[in-house]
N, C-alpha and C positions, 0 to 999 in steps of 0.2 A: 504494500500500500504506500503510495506516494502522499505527503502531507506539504501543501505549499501555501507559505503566505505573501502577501502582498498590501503596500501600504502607501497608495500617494502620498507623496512628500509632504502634498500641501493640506491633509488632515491636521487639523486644528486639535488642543485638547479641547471636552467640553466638561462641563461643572454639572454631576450625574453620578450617581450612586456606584463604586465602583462593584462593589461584591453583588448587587443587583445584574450589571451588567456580564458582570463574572458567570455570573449563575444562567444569565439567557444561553451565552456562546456556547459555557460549557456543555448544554443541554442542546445544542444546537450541532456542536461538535462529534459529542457521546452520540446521537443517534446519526450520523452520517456514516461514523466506523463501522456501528452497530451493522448497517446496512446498506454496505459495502467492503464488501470480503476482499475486494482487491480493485484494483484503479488507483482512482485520484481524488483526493478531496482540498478543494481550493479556499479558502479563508480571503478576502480581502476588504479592502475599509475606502472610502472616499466619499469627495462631499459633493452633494446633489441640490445646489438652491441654498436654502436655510437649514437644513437636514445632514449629518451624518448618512452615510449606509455601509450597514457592515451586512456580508453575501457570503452563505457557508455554502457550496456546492461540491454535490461529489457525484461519483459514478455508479451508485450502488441500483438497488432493485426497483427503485421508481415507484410510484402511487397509483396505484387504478383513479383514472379520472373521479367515476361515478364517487369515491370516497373522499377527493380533495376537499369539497367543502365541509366536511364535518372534521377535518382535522386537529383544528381548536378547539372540539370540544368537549368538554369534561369526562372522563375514562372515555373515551374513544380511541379503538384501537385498529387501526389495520386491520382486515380480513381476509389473509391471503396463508396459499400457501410457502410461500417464501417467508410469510413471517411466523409461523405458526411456533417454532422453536423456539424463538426469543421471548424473555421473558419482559413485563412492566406493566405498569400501574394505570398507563391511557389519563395519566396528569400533566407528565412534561409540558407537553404543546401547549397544555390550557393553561398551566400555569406560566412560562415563558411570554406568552399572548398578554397576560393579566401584565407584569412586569413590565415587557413594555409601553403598553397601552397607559401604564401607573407613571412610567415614564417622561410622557409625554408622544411618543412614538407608536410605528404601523409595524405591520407582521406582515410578510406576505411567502407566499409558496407556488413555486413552478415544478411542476414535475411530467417525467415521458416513463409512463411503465415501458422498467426494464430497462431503461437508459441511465436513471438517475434526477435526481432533488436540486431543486437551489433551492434554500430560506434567506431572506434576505427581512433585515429588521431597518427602520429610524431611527435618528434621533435628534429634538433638535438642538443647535448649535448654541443657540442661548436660551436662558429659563428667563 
């Protein structure tokens, strides 16, 4: 598994909770591994307007459409055979969503069954 980060120069610090922040990526990070056995998983950060964006994407087993919208939400879990192994609580997402959203920030999710996730978060620049 390849792990790559990337960080426009011109990312700004912002004034933002960090161990909140800590806690989204990491959950954000933790399930790209999770689901994705092998590839790539890209990390990178830049600013979009008034917004932060940070973009977790990787290669792994991708979302069935039909289930992307209820990702966020509370014990909602994947129903697939590829994931059927893994274990978890169907919190992360909804908690990460809350966190941001408490933030001041958006969530959002691209995904190609079988290709692979991006989650990509906001945040903004000034409070």
């Amino acid at each position: 598994m390849e792990l790559a980060f990337s960080k426009n120069e011109s990312v700004p610090l912002i004034k933002s909770d960090p161990d909140r922040i800590r806690q989204v990526i990491t959950n954000l990070l933790s399930n790209a591994i999770k689901y994705s056995l092998q590839g790539k998983i890209e990390i990178k950060s830049e600013v979009k307007g008034k917004v932060i964006s940070v973009e977790v994407k990787d290669s792994g087993i991708g979302i069935p459409p039909s289930q992307i919208s209820s990702l966020f939400t509370k014990f909602f879990r994947v129903k697939d055979l590829k994931t059927n192994k893994e274990s978890g609580t169907g919190l992360g997402l909804w908690i990460t969503k809350r966190i941001v959203n408490l933030l001041g920030g958006e969530i959002y999710v691209e995904s190609i069954y079988g290709t692979g996730s991006k989650f990509s978060f906001t945040l903004p620049l000034s409070i």
